[in-house]
Structure formats: C-alpha cells, structure tokens
DRENKE-775723 format. One record per residue (C-alpha): x negated, y, z. Coordinates in steps of 0.5 Angstrom, whole numbers, padded with zeros to 4 digits, always signed. Layout:
BEGIN
XYZ/...
***
This chain:
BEGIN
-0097+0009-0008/-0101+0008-0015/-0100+0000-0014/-0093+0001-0012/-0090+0005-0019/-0095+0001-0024/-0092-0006-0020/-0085-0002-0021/-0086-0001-0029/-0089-0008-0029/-0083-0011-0025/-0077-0007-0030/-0082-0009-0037/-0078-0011-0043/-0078-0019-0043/-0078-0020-0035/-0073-0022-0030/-0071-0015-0030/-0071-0012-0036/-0066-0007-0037/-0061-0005-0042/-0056+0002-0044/-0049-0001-0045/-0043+0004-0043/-0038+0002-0038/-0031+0005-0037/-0033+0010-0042/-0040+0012-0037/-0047+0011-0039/-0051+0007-0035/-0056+0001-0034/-0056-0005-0033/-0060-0011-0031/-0061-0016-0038/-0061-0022-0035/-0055-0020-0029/-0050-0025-0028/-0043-0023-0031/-0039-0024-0025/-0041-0026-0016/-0037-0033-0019/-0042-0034-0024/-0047-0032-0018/-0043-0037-0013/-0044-0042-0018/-0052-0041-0018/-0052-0045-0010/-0050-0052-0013/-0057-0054-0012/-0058-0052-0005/-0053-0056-0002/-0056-0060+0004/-0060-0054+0006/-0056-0050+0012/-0052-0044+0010/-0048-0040+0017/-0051-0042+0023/-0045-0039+0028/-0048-0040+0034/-0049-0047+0036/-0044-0049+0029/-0048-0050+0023/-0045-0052+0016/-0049-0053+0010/-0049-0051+0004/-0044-0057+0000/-0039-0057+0006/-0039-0050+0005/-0038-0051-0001/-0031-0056-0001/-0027-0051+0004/-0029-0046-0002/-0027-0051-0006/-0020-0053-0002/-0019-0046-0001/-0019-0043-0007/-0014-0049-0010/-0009-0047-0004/-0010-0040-0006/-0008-0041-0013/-0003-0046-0013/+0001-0045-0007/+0001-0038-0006/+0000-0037-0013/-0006-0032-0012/-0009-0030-0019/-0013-0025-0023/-0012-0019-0021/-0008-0020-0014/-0012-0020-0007/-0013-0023-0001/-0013-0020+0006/-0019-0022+0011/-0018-0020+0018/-0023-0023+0023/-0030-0022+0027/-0036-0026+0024/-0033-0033+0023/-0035-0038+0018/-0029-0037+0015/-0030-0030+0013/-0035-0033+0008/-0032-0038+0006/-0025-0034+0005/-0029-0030+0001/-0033-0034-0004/-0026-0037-0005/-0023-0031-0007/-0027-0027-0012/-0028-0035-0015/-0021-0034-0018/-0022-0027-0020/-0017-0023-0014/-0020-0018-0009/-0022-0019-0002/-0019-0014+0003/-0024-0013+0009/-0021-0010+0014/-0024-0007+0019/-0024-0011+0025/-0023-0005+0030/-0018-0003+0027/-0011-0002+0031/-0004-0005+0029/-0002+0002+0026/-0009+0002+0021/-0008-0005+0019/-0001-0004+0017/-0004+0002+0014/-0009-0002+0010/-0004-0008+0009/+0002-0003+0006/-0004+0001+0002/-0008-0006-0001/-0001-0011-0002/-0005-0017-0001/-0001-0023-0003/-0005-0027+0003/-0008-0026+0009/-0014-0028+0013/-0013-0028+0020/-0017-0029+0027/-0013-0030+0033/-0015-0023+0035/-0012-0020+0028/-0006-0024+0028/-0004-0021+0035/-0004-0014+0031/-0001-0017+0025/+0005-0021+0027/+0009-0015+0030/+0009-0011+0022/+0009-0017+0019/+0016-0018+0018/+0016-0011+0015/+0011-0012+0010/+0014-0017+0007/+0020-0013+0006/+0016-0011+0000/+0014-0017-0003/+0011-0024-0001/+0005-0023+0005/+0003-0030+0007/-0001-0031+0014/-0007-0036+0015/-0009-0036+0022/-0016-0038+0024/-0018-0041+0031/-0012-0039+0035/-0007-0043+0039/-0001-0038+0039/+0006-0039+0037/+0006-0037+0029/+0013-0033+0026/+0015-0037+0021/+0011-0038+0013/+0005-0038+0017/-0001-0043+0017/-0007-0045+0021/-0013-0045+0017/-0014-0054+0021/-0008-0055+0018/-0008-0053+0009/-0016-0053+0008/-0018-0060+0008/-0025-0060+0005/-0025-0068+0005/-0019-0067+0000/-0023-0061-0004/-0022-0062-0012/-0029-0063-0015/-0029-0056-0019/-0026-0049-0017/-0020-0047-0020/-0021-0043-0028/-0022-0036-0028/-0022-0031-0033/-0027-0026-0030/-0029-0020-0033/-0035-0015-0030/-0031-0010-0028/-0025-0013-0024/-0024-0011-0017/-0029-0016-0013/-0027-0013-0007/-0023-0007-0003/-0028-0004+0003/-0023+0001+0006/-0027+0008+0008/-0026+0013+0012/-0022+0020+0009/-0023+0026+0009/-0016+0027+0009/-0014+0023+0016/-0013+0016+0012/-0018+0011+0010/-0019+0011+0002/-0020+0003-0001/-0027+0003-0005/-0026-0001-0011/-0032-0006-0012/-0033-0010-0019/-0037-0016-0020/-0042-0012-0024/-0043-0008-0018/-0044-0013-0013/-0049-0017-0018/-0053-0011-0019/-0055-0010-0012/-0056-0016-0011/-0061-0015-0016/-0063-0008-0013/-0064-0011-0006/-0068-0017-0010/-0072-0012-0014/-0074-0007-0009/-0077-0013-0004/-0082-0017-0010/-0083-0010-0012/-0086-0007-0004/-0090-0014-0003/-0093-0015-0010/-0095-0008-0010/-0098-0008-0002/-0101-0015-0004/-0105-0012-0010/-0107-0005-0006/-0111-0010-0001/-0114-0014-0006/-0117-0008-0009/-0119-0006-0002/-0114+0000-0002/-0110-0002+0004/-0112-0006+0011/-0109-0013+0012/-0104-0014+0017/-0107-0019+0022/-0102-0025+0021/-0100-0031+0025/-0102-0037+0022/-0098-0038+0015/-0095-0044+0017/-0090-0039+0022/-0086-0038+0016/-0081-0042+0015/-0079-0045+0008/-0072-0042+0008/-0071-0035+0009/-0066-0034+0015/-0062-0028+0015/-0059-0025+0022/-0052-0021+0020/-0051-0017+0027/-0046-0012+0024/-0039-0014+0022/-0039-0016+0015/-0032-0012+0013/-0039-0008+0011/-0043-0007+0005/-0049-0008+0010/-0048-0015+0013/-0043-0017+0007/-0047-0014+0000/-0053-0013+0003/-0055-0019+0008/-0050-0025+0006/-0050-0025-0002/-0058-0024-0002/-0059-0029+0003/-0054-0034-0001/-0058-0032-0008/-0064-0035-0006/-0061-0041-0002/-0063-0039+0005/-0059-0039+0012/-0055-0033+0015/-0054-0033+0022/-0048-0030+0026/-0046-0028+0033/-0039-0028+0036/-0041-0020+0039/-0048-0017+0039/-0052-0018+0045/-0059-0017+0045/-0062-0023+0049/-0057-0028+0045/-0060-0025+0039/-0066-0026+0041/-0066-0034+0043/-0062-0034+0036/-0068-0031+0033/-0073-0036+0037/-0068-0042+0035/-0067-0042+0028/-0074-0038+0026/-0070-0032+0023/-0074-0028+0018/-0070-0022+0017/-0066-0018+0022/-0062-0012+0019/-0057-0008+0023/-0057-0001+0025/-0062+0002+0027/-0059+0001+0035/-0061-0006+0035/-0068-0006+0033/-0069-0001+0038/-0065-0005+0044/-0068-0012+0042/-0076-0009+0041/-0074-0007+0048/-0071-0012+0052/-0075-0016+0057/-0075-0022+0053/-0078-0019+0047/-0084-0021+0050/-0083-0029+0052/-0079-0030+0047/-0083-0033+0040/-0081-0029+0034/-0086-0028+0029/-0083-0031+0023/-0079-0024+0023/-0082-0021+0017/-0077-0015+0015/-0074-0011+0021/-0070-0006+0020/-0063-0005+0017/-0058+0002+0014/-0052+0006+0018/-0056+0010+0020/-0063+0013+0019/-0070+0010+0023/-0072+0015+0027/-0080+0015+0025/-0082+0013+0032/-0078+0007+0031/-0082+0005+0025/-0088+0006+0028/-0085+0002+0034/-0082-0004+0030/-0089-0004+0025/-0093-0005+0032/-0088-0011+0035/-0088-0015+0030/-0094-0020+0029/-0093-0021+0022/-0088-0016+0019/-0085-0010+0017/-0081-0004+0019/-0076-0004+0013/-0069+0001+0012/-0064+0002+0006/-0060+0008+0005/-0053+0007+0001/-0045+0007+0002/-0039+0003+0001/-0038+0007-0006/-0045+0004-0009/-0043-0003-0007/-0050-0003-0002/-0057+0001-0003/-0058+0007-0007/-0066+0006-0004/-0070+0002-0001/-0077+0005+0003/-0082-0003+0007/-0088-0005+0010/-0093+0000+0009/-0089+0006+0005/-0084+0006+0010/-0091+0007+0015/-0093+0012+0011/-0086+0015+0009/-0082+0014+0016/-0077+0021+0014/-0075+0018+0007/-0070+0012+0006/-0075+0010-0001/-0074+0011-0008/-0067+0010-0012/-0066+0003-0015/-0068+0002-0022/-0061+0002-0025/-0059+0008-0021/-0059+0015-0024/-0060+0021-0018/-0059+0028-0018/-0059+0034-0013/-0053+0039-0014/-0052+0046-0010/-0045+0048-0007/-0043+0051-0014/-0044+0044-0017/-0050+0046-0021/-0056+0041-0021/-0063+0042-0017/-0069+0042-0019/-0073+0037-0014/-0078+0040-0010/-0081+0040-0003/-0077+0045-0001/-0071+0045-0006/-0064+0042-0002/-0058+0040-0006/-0052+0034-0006/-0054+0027-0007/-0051+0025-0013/-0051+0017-0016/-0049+0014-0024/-0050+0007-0025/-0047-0001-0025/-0048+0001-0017/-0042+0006-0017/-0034+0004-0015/-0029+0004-0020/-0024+0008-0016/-0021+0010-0010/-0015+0004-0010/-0008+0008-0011/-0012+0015-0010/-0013+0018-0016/-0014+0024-0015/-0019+0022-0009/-0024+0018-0015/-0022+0024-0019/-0027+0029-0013/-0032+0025-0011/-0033+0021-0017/-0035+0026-0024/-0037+0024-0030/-0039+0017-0027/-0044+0021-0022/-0042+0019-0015/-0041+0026-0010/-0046+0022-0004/-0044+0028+0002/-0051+0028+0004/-0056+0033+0003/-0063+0031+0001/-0070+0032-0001/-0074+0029-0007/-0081+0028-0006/-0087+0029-0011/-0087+0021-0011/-0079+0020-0013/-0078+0018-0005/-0072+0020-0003/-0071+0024+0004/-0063+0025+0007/-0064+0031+0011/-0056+0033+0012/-0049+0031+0012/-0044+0035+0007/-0038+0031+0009/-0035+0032+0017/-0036+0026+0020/-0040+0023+0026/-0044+0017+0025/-0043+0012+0030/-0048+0007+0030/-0047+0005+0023/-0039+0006+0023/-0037+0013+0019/-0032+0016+0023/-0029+0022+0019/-0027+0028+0024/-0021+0030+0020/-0018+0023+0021/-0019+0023+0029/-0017+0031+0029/-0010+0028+0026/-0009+0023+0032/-0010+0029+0037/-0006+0033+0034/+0000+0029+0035/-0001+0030+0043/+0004+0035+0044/+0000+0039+0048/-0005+0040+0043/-0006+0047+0040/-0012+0046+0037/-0017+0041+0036/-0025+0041+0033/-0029+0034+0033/-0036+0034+0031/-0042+0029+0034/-0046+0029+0040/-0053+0026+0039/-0054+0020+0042/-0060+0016+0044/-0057+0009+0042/-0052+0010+0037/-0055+0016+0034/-0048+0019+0035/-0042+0020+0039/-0036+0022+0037/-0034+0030+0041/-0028+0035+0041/-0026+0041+0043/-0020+0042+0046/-0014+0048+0046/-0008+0047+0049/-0002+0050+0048/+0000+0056+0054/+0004+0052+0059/+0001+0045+0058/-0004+0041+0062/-0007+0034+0059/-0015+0031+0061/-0020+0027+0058/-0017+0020+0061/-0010+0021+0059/-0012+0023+0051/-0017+0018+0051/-0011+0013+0053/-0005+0017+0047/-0011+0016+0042/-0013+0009+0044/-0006+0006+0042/-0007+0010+0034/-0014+0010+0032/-0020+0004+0033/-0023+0004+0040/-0031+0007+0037/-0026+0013+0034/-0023+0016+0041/-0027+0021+0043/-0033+0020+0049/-0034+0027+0050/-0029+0032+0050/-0029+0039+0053/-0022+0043+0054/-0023+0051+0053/-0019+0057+0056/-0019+0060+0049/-0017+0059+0041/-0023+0055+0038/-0028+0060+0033/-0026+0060+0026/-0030+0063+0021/-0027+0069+0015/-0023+0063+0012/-0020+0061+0018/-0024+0054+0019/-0027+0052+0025/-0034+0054+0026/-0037+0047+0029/-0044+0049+0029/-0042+0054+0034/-0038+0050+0039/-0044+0044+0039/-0050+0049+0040/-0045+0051+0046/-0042+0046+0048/-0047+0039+0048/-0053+0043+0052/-0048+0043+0058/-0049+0035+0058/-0055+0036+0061/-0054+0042+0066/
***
C-alpha cells in the first residue's frame, strides 16, 4: 500500500502527464487534468497514426483503423450536409454491437451533436419514449431496431424532422429512409472531417437511465467528462501496475508466475461483452482501447464458449463485463483447452465482484489479475477503480476514487460523515466525471446533483486506506446483471393491469445475475391473474430483463410502514426463502 500511494503522488505530480489544476465549471469547483484534451473529436484525432493497425473485430469481420476512419469521414459529411445535423443537435444510435455503432459515434461527437444510446432491449413504447424525449434529427437503426421504430415513427416526425438510416436489413423501408450500404461510401469520403466548434462542456452523449419515477431520465454527458475518464481508467491502470512493479523489486510482493513474455501481444485487445448504449462498454472499454490504438473486439450476443475461441483467436488482453461473465467463462468446459494467457485484466463493473470470485479469476489466470470499477452513468464511467494484488487484498472494496473526483459520506439528514470503519453514509461524487444534468428534467438534476456534488444512492465505508466499499443501495431498484432496473418503473407497468391493487418489486438474489427482479402481488376483490399472464401484459410495455421472474400473488394487503409505504424488506425475508422450500 506504501508503494501504491507514493506511485499515486509521483503519477499526479506537477509537471507530469497527469498533473492537475483548479478551474470552475458551470459555476462548480473541480479539478482537472492539465494536459486533457479539450474534446473526444480532438481525442478521435489522436488515432491517425494508427491506421493500418486493426480496430473492431466483430466476429469474423475486422476493419482497421484507416477504414474505420473513412466511414467516420463519409459519416459525418452526410450527417451535416444532408441532414443538416450541427452543433448541439443529436443523432439516435439503435442497434446491438455492430461496427457501425462505433463508427456512428465517432462521426457524431466529431461535428459537435450528441449521440443517443438507446437501449437495445427496449420495446417500441420505451424507444418512442426516448426518441420523443431526446429529438434526435437521425436515427441509427439495426434491422431489430427498425421494426420497433417504424411503426412510431410517422408520429414522431410530426413534430419535426426524424430521418431513419437502417443498418443491415432487407426490409421494406417507409418513405425518407436510408440504408446505411447505400449513403455511407468511405471510397468517396473527404480527407478531413467536417469544422467543429466544440466546447468542453457540450453534450457528447445522452445515456438514458432508469427513473425513480417510472421513466427513463437522459444523462447528459460532455466531451470533458468523457476525456477525463479516460484519463481516469489510464491513470489508475499505470498507477496498479508501477506500484506492484516496485513493491516486487523491493521484495515486498511475490511475483506472479508468468507465461513467457512473448505471450503478450503488441497491441492491447480489448473484448466488449456488454452493449455499448453503456458507460461500461462504450466510456470504459471502447475509448481507452482507441486512445492507445489497440483492438476492440465484439460479439453478435454473449455466449461463453465463443468468447472463448474469440479470446483464444485475437490474443485478448483484457475482458471487462459484469461480473457474471467472468464467472461463467472460468467455469465453462473449455476454459481449460482453450489458450488464454494473454489476458492480463479480468473483471468489469455492474455489479460487485463477489470475493470468492476474485480469488478464482486470481488463480485462473497464468499471468493476469482480477480488476473491477465502481461507477455510474451520471460519472460518465469509474469513480474508482481496485487491480491486481489490492483488489486480492482488498476483494470488498471497488478502490479508491480517481484523482480528479471528490467524494463524501452523507447521512439521511443530508449532513457529511466522517469516514471510519464503521461509519455508513451516502456516496456523493464532485468533479469533470459528474453529468451536466438530466436532459428536459431540471428538477430531476436539481435532486440528485447538489452544489456539484452527485447523490450516487449507495451506501459506502471509507477504509483507513481511502478505499472505498459499497456495502448498500439507497435507490429502490434491482440490478440485473449490470442493467439498473428501477422498481418504481416495473411497479407502474404492473398497475395498469386492472386487476391489480397493489404491487411491491424488490430483487431476489441470484447466483448469475446477482439479481432477479420479484413482485408481490394483491388483487383487486373479484379478480383473477397468474404469473404467465402478467409476465405476458408486461412484455408488451417494459423490456424483457425488466419483467418480473419471481412473483408471488397474497390473499392479503401488502405491510406498509407508518408513512404508508410498503415495507420490502419485510416481504423479501418472507417471501424469498419459500424459493427454496
């Protein structure tokens, strides 16, 4: 730990590639990396050297970085000069990992609009949801996605103009729509990207998270903030493995046995397992990997035994999901027999890394290390980060806070904690890392971001080492593997069930997912409804991972509490034990 934070001072010292400096942003103190690049075009930019190395390996599908770079080109000029898409204005992206959600996104911030990650499972209601609320002028669609727009999309464009490019389809399109094969022609792209005017703090990106209030909030992310974790995932990487490099020069720290060095590859290979309409995949895994010029590989859907044959082909060197998928790749049957020492770092975010499977992904691997994050889509990615041997000695925390973020504990009353052993308190962040806002909800930024400080709705413990452990949540909601899903929103769908009275979701443990979403049910006097038929009226109105898998239906009114809420802890320490019996 000694080497870890004299590392940590050496790394942040004045004059270095992380120095740091005060400066005041929308009013909000903070600090800043000196020597950040302004915008993620200008970090785009950086990649022009790089371009006969590979970029996105999809399957058996691999572009390089130069012809990536001429459908960003192509892209971008059709963006602006046919669509008229400019600064300020935002472009939808609707698909599953395909190479061209990268491409549509480096297109997009380039010219200074936002891209819209919508989120793939969402039915057509939620996407006409998020389309109405975002108002993008162009929308990026796969053949899936496009089956769920096209029937709003007359309306939509009733209040102004909505333009639909489909990706990989054959299907019959509506009118003033365009298939991707036919407008985006890198042979004819221009040699320069189109002129932007970006400044640091405009929207790069809208992430849609789930409400609280039953409908999914837009998280405005800038260009700073984007830039600044990038920095952060860089900074916290060099900082792990310099520090564990001098502790076992100073006979402090047992080597780990290696395969022999020329198992690496030259270029870092990155696999993005989970959908990149996420900070995960898109903040945390796709923009470092393009920083450092290295190889992002992606799959048509998870499945364990491809992704091992995938790491086995392309020599990945880093694995980040949720924590699921760690678990099931170290246990699958061909863990063994395939080759997969040149993983370096496994591991991800979304969800903790039970400790068990910390010690289990430190022993699989021939020459890496367990690593996790801990972060939200209103931080723009990691608040910290825990690797290698801290994250062994440390398998409760998710690390220390990343230098540019202030943190703080606060109790119910809103007043600050004092870290210690045993004092709890809410996790707030300040910094560069914190969203702008809520898009069109300003009294929604007004609750959870006060006086730049970002209300997490996690309940932590501040270690004697500034490590950081989440031993809570504050927010009702379930986390599925890795996906939020707010109980009040999957309680509003219920209740337009007329034969529901009341209605309590809360999450039910789960040994793949973590946790699985569950309701308790009471009916109105007179009705009837069973699981299958509720699962089925909620499947036409939420996303699939939302639906509840347990649901137990009681003779009698739900607990409440003196303030009249319903008390769930109650009903889980009832309820989810009869799983079993």
């Amino acid at each position: 730990m000694q080497h870890y934070l004299s590392t940590w001072n050496e790394m942040a010292a004045a004059g270095g590639q992380f120095e740091m400096t005060d400066i005041t942003v929308r009013g909000i103190p903070m600090r800043v990396f000196k020597n950040a690049p302004p915008t993620m075009r200008a970090f785009w930019e950086l990649t022009a050297g790089y371009a006969d190395r590979d970029y996105i390996v999809y399957e058996d599908e691999r572009y390089t970085y130069g012809e990536v770079a001429a459908q960003v080109r192509a892209l971008a000029h059709l963006l602006r000069d046919t669509h008229g898409v400019g600064l300020g204005d935002r472009v939808a992206i609707a698909m599953r990992n395909y190479p061209e959600w990268i491409i549509t996104y480096w297109a997009t911030v380039s010219i200074g609009a936002a891209v819209v990650g919508m989120n793939a499972w969402w039915t057509t209601e939620e996407m006409e949801y998020g389309l109405s609320d975002s108002r993008p002028k162009v929308i990026v669609a796969d053949d899936e996605r496009v089956e769920r727009v096209l029937p709003v999309l007359e309306g939509l464009r009733s209040a102004g103009p909505m333009h639909l490019i489909a990706v990989r389809t054959d299907r019959q399109l509506v009118d003033d729509c365009s298939r991707w094969s036919d407008v985006v022609n890198a042979g004819n792209a221009p040699e320069s990207l189109p002129a932007a005017d970006i400044d640091p703090d405009d929207d790069a990106c809208i992430f849609y998270t789930s409400g609280t209030t039953g409908f999914p909030k837009g998280a405005q992310l800038t260009h700073r903030g984007s830039v600044h974790n990038v920095m952060n995932l860089v900074f916290m990487s060099l900082t792990a493995a310099t520090a564990e490099g001098k502790a076992v020069a100073a006979g402090d720290l047992v080597a780990k046995q290696t395969a022999a060095d020329d198992a690496a590859p030259a270029q870092p290979v990155y696999m993005a397992p989970t959908p990149l309409f996420h900070v995960t995949a898109n903040n945390c895994l796709l923009q470092p990997c393009t920083l450092v010029g290295g190889r992002i590989v992606l799959t048509y859907k998870w499945d364990p035994g491809r992704a091992l044959e995938l790491i086995e082909r392309e020599r990945v060197t880093n694995f980040s999901g949720v924590p699921t998928m760690s678990r099931e790749l170290i246990s699958h049957p061909d863990w063994e027999r395939r080759d997969t020492s040149s993983i370096q770092g496994m591991g991800g975010g979304g969800a903790a890394l039970q400790p068990d499977l910390v010690e289990k992904i430190d022993k699989s691997l021939s020459r890496g290390a367990p690593s996790t994050g801990y972060g939200l889509t209103e931080t723009h990615g990691i608040v910290t980060a825990n690797a290698s041997k801290f994250f062994v000695e440390k398998p409760t925390s998710c690390g220390r806070a990343v230098p540019v973020c202030d943190v703080k504990l606060i109790d119910d009353e809103g007043n600050d904690v004092t870290p210690g052993p045993e004092a709890r308190g809410e996790l707030c962040v300040r910094g560069p890392i914190v969203v702008k806002g809520y898009l069109n909800r300003q009294e929604a930024t007004a609750d959870a971001i006060v006086n730049g400080w970002f209300r997490t709705g996690d309940i932590a413990v501040i270690d004697e080492d500034g490590f950081i452990h989440i031993v809570d949540r504050a927010k009702d909601m379930v986390l599925r593997g890795g996906e939020n899903v707010y109980s009040a929103e999957v309680e509003s769908a219920i209740y337009n069930h007329p034969a529901v009275a009341e209605a309590a979701v809360f999450g039910v443990p789960d040994d793949r997912l973590g946790e699985e979403v569950g309701v308790a049910i009471h009916l109105r006097a007179g009705e009837t409804l069973d699981a299958a038929a509720l699962q089925e009226f909620l499947a036409a109105s939420i996303a699939k991972h939302k639906v509840p898998r347990y649901l137990w239906f009681l003779d009698e009114p739900l607990p409440r509490n003196a303030n009249g809420k319903f008390v769930k802890r109650e009903l889980k320490e009832r309820l989810i034990p009869t799983l079993s019996s």
